[in-house]
matplotlib code that plots the C-alpha trace (Angstrom):
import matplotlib.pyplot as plt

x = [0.0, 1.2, 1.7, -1.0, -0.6, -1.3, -2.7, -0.4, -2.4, -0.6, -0.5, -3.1, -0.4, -0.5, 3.1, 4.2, 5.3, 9.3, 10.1, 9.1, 9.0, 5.8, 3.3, 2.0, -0.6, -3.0, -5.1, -6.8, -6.2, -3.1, -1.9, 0.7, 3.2, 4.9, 8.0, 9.3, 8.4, 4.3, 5.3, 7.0, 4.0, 1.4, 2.8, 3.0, -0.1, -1.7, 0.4, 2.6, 6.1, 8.4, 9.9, 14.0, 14.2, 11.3, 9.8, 6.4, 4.5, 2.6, 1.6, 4.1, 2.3, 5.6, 8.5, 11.2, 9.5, 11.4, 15.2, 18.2, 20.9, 24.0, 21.6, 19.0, 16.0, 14.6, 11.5, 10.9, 7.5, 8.3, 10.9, 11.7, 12.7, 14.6, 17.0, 19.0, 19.6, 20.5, 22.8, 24.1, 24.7, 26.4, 29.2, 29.8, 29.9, 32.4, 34.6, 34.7, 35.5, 38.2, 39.3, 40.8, 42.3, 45.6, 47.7, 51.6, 52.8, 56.3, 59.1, 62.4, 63.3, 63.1, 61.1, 58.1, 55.6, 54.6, 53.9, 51.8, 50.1, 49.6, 48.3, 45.5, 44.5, 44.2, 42.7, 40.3, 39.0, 38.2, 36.5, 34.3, 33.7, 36.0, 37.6, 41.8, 45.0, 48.2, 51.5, 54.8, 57.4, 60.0, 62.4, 61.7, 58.1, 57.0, 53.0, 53.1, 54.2, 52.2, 49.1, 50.6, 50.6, 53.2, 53.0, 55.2, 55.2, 56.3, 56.6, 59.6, 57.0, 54.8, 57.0, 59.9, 57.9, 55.1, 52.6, 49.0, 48.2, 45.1, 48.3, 50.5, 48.2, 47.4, 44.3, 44.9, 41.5, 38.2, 38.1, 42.1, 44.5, 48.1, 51.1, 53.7, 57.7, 60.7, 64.1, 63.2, 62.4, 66.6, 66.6, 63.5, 66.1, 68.3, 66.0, 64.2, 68.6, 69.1, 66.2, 66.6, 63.5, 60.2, 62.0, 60.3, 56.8, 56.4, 54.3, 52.2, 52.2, 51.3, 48.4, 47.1, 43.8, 42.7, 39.9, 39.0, 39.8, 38.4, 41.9, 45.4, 48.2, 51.4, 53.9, 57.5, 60.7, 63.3, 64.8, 64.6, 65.1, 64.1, 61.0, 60.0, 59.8, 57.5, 55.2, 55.0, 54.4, 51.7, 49.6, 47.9, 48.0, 50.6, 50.0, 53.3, 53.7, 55.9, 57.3, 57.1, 60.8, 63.4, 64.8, 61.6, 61.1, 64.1, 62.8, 59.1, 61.9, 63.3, 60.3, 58.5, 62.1, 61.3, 57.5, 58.5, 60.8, 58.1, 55.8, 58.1, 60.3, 58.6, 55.3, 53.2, 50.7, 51.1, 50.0, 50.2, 46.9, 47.7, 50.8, 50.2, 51.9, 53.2, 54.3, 52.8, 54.0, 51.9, 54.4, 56.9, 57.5, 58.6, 55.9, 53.7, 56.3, 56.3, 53.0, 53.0, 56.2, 54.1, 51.2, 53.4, 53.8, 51.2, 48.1, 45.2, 47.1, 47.9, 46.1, 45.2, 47.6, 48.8, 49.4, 51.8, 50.5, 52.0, 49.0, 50.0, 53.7, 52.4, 50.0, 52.4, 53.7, 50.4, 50.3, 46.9, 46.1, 45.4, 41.6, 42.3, 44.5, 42.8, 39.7, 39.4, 42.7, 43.6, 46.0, 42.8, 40.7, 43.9, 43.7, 39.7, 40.0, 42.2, 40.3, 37.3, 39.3, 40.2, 36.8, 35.7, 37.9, 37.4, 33.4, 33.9, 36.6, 33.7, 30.8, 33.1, 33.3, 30.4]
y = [0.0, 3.5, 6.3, 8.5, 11.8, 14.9, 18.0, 21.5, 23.3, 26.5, 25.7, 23.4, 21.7, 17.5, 15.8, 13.0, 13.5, 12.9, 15.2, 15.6, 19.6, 18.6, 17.1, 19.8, 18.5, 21.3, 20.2, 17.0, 16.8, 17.0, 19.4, 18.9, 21.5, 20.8, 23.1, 24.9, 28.4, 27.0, 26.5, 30.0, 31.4, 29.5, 30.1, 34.0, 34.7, 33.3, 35.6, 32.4, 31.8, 28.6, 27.7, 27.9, 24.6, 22.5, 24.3, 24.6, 26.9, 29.5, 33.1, 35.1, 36.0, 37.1, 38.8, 36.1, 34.3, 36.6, 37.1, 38.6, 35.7, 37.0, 39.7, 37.3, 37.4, 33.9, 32.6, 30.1, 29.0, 28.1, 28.0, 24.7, 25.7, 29.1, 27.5, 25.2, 27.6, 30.5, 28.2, 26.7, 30.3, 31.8, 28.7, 29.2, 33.0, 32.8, 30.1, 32.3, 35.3, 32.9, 31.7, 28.0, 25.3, 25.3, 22.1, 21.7, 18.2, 18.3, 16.0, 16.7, 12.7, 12.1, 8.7, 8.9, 9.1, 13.0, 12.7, 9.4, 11.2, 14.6, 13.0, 11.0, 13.0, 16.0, 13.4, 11.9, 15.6, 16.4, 13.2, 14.4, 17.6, 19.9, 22.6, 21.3, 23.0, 20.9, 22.9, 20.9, 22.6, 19.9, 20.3, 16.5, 17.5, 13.7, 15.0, 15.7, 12.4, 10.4, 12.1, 11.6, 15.4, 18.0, 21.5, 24.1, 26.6, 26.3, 28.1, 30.0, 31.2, 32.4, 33.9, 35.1, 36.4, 37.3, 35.4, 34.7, 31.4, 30.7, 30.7, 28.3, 25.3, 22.5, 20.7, 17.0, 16.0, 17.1, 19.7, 19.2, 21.6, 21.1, 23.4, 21.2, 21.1, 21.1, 21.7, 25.5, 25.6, 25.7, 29.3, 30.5, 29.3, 31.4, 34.1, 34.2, 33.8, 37.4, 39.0, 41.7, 41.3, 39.3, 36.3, 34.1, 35.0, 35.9, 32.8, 34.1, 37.3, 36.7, 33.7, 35.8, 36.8, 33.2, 32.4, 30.2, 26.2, 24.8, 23.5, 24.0, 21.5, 22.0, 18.6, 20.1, 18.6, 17.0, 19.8, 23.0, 25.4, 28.6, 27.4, 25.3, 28.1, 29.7, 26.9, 27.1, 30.6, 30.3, 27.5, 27.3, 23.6, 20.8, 17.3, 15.1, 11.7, 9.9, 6.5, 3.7, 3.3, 5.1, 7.8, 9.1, 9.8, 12.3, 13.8, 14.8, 16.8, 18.6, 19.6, 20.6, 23.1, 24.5, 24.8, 26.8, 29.1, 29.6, 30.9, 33.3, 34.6, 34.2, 35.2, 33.4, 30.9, 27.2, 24.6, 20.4, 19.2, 16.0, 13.1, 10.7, 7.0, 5.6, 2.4, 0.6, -3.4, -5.3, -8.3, -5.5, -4.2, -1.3, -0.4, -0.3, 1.3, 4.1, 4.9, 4.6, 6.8, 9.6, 9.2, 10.1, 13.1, 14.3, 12.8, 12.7, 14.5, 11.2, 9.8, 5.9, 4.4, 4.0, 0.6, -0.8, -1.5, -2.4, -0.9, 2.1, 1.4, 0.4, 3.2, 6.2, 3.5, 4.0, 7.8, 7.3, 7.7, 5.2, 5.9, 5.0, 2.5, 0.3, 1.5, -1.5, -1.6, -1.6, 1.7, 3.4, 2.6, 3.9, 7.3, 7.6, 8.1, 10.6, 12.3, 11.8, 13.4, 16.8, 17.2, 17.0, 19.2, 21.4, 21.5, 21.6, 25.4, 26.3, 25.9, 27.3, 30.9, 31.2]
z = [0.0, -1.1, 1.7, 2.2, 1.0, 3.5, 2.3, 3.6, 5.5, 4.6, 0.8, 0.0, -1.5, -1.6, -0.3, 1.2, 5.1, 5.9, 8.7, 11.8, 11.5, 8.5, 11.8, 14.1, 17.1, 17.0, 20.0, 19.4, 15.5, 13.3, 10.7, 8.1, 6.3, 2.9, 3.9, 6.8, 4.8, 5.3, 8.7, 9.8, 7.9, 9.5, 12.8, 12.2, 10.7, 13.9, 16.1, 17.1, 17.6, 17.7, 20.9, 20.5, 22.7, 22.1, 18.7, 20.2, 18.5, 21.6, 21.9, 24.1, 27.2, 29.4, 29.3, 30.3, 27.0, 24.6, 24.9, 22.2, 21.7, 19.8, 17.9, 17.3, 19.3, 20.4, 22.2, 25.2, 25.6, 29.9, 32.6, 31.7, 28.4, 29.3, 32.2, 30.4, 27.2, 29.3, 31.3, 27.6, 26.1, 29.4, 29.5, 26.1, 26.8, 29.4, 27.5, 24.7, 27.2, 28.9, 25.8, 25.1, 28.0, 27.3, 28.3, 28.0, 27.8, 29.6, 31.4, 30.9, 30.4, 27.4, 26.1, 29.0, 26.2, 25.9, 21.9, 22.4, 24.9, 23.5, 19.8, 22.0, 24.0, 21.1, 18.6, 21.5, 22.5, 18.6, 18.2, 21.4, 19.1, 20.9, 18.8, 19.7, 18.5, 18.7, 19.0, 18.3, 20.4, 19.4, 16.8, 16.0, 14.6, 15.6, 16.2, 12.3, 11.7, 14.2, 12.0, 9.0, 7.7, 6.6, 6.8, 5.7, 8.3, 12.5, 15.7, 13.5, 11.1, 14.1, 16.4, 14.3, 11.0, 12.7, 10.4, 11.6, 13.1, 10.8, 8.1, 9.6, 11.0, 9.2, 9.3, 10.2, 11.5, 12.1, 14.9, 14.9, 13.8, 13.9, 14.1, 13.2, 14.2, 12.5, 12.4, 11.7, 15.5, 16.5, 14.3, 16.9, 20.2, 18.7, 17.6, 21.6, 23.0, 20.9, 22.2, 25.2, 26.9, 26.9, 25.6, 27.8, 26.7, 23.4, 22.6, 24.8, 23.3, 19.7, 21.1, 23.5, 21.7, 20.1, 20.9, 17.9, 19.8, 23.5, 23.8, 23.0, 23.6, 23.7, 23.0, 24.3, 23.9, 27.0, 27.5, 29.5, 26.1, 25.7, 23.7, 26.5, 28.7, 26.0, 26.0, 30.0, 30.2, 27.4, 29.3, 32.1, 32.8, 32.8, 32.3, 32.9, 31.4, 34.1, 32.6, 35.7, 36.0, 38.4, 36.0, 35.1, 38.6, 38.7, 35.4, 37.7, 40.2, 37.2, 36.5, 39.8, 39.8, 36.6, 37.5, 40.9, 38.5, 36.0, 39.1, 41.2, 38.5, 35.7, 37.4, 35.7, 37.7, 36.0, 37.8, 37.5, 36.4, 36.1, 36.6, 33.9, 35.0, 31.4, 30.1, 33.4, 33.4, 36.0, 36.0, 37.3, 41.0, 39.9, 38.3, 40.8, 43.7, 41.0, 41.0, 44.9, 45.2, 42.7, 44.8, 47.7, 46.3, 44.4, 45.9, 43.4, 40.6, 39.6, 36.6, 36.2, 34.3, 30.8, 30.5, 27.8, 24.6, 21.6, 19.1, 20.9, 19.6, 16.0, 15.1, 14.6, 11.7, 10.4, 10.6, 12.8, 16.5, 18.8, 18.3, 14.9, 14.2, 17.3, 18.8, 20.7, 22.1, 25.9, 24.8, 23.6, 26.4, 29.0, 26.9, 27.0, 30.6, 30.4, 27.8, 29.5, 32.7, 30.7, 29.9, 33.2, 34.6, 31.5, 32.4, 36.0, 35.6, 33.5, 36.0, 38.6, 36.5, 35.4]

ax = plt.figure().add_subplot(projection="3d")
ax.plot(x, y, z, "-o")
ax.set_aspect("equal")
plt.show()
């Protein structure tokens, strides 16, 4: 049997119902629309308008039902409706006033993990449908080959010729930009070592007004270079991937130095967000005395643990992410939690300001 076909009540016109928007309950009968244009017509010559939230069509009766979003005005037909918008728009509002999370990456070992971890955790918040940005502060520029991408412009491009960012990222996924790193990045140590003043901040300087990502991470290199110091005066938080071995541990008290300088010379307020345990081995003792010895220290800053994994070994051969290359994995499941994390704590500094 064919579909019946409903009559517009707008139009007159006969056409064969495929969206929701077409059926309107009109107290105990239906009506039917061949187009959203019948619709808003309908709705308007009745003295009507649509509910933002719900798309109810009612007669405003008070003033809290009428409101100006962004230059547009929009309707709420109750309470119930209103609340959760207004809530919606003023989080987005202060993010946008805020501007993006930004994370550095950062141990001073080398070999903890800080690429693996800054290519998941940027791929896993854009697959959420955050807006990320992935800065490569290593000369090594393995991000951009994790993702499989090139680029022709770096930090050098940004900081030295004063180019706009929009000019030198490269789009590697959706929702994920990438400014890649190269060997270009040793002429910006020695363009920052020249530089009388404000060395240690420019990166901040010429970022300070985007506002276009949620997040920005920063993968930096082992060292304490000039660049470095950029990266930590540009973000806010620090995630550091600690490997479960001995040595790693010494590379965590490098850092906490380098924090503590950052804070009272540089006078800028970074603090650890989160101590990421890497390449955990169950069968090992030392794995788990490392976690206990972080723990010691940093309380619930430390993360669950990355577990080893070869897929998480295997997919920068593939130029994918974890995500990617093995969904399934036990690598991806270890970095869903700590992307899941970030966006708790993302949501939770939003509530708190707004």
């Amino acid at each position: 049997m064919a579909p019946a076909l409903k009559t517009c009540i707008s139009c007159e016109k006969q056409f064969l119902v495929k969206f929701r928007f077409q059926i309107e309950r009109r107290g105990s009968e239906m009506v039917y629309y061949c187009s959203q244009q019948c619709r808003q017509g309908s709705t308007e010559q009745q003295g009507q308008v649509r509910c933002t939230s719900c798309d109810k069509a009612f007669v405003p009766t008070y003033a809290f039902q009428q409101a100006t979003v962004d230059g547009k005005q929009v309707h709420y037909c109750s309470m119930a409706c209103r609340t959760p918008a207004v809530q919606d728009y003023r989080q987005r509002r202060t993010q946008d006033e805020r501007g993006p999370m930004r994370i550095a990456v950062l141990n001073q070992k080398g070999g903890t993990g800080k690429t693996t971890t800054t290519v998941a955790l940027g791929t896993g918040l854009a697959l959420a449908g955050h807006r990320v940005l992935i800065i490569d502060v290593d000369s090594q520029g393995h991000v951009g080959i994790s993702l499989g991408i090139e680029g022709k412009r770096t930090l050098y491009h940004l900081m030295v010729e004063g180019m706009p960012l929009s000019q030198c990222v490269v789009a590697a996924r959706p929702n994920l930009d990438v400014l890649i790193g190269d060997d270009t990045l040793a002429s910006v140590e020695i363009f920052l070592a020249r530089k009388d003043e404000g060395r240690d901040k420019l990166l901040r300087k010429v970022l300070h007004e985007n506002h276009d990502y949620d997040f920005i991470l920063l993968d930096c290199g082992p060292s304490l270079s000039l660049l470095n110091m950029n990266a930590l005066t540009f973000a806010d938080h620090l995630i550091v991937p600690v490997s479960c071995d001995f040595l790693s541990l010494v590379g965590v008290k490098q850092v906490m130095k380098t924090l503590k300088n950052v804070n009272q010379v540089l006078l800028h307020p970074i603090s650890i967000m989160g101590i990421l345990p890497t390449f955990y081995d169950m069968r090992n003792n030392i794995s788990d005395e490392s976690i206990k010895t972080l723990k010691g220290y940093f309380h619930d800053k430390v993360l669950p643990p990355i577990r080893i994994n070869t897929r998480l070994k295997e997919a920068p051969r593939h130029r994918q992410s974890i995500f990617e290359y093995a969904p399934d994995s036990r690598g991806a499941s270890d970095y869903q939690r700590v992307v899941d994390w970030v966006v708790r704590e993302h949501q939770r500094r939003a509530q708190a300001s707004a």
